[in-house]
C-alpha positions in Angstrom: 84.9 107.4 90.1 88.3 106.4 91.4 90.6 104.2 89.6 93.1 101.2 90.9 94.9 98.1 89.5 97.2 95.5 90.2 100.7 97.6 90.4 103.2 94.5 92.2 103.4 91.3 93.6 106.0 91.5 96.2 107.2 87.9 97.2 108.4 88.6 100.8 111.4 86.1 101.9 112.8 85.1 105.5 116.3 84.9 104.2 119.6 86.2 105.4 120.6 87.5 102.2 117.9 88.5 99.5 120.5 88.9 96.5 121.6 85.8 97.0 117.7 84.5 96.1 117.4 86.3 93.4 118.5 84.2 90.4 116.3 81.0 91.5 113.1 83.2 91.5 114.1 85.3 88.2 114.9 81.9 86.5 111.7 80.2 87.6 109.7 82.9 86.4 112.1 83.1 83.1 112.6 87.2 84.3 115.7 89.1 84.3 116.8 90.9 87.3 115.4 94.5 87.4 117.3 97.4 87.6 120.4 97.7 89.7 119.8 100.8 91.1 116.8 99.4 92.8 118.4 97.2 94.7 119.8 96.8 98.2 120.2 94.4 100.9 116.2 94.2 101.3 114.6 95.2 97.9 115.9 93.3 94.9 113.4 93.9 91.6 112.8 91.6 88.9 112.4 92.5 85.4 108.9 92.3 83.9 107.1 93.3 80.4 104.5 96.4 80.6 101.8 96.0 81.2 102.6 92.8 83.6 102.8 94.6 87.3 106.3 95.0 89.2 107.1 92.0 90.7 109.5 92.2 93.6 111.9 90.4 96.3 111.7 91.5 99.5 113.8 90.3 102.6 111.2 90.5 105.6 111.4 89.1 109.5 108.3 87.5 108.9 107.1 84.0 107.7 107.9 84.0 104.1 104.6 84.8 101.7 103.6 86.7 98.6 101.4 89.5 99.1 99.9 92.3 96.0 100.2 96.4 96.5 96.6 97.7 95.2 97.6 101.0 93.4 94.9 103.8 93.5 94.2 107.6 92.6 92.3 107.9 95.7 93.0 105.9 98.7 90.6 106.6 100.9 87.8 105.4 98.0 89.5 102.0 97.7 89.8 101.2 101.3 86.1 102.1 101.5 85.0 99.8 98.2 87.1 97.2 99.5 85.9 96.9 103.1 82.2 96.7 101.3 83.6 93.8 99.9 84.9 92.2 103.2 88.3 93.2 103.5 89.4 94.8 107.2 92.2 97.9 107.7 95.1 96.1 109.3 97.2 99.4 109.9 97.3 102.6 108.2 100.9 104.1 107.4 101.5 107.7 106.4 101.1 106.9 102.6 99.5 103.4 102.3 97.3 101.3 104.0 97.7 97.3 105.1 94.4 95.8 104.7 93.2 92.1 105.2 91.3 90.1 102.9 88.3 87.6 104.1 90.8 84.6 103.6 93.4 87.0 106.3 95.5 87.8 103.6 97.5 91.1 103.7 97.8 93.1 100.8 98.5 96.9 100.7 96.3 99.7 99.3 98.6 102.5 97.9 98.8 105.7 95.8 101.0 105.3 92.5 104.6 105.3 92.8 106.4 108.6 91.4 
């Protein structure tokens, strides 16, 4: 039996400047800002407490929206479990895949990061 979890909430923004965002969003959510060596002009990390999953700032082209990276020891298992339950493959990338959910929101399905 495969295993997966909740591993980050990444809160995708149409902004010109993501860094720039970050203090509103790490003060609403009473975080610190994450690691500095994490960050660049499209990633910007905000601090959480294990076991809570990585929540993160991304600067995207697309309408702003929030969207949760499945983690998994074995993708191909998940995709499979969750399209039982409803969800669709959106695109597959070389080391995760986009899925849909029934209510058409996007969410990915990925191995652990290293």
């Amino acid at each position: 039996m495969h295993k997966s979890r909740l591993a980050t909430l990444i809160i995708d923004s149409q902004v010109d400047d993501i860094k720039k965002r970050k203090d509103f969003l790490a003060k609403a959510l009473s975080l610190g800002i994450g690691d500095p060596n994490y960050e660049n002009e499209n990633w910007v990390p905000l601090e959480i407490q294990e076991p809570q999953p990585h929540i993160w700032l991304q600067k995207v082209k697309h309408q702003s929206r929030i969207h949760i990276d499945i983690e998994t020891d074995n993708i191909d298992a998940e995709v499979a479990r969750l399209q039982k339950l409803g969800a669709s493959i959106f695109e597959n990338k070389d080391k995760f895949v986009v899925m849909e959910a029934p209510t058409r929101h996007r969410f990915l399905c990925r191995e652990p990061a290293a």
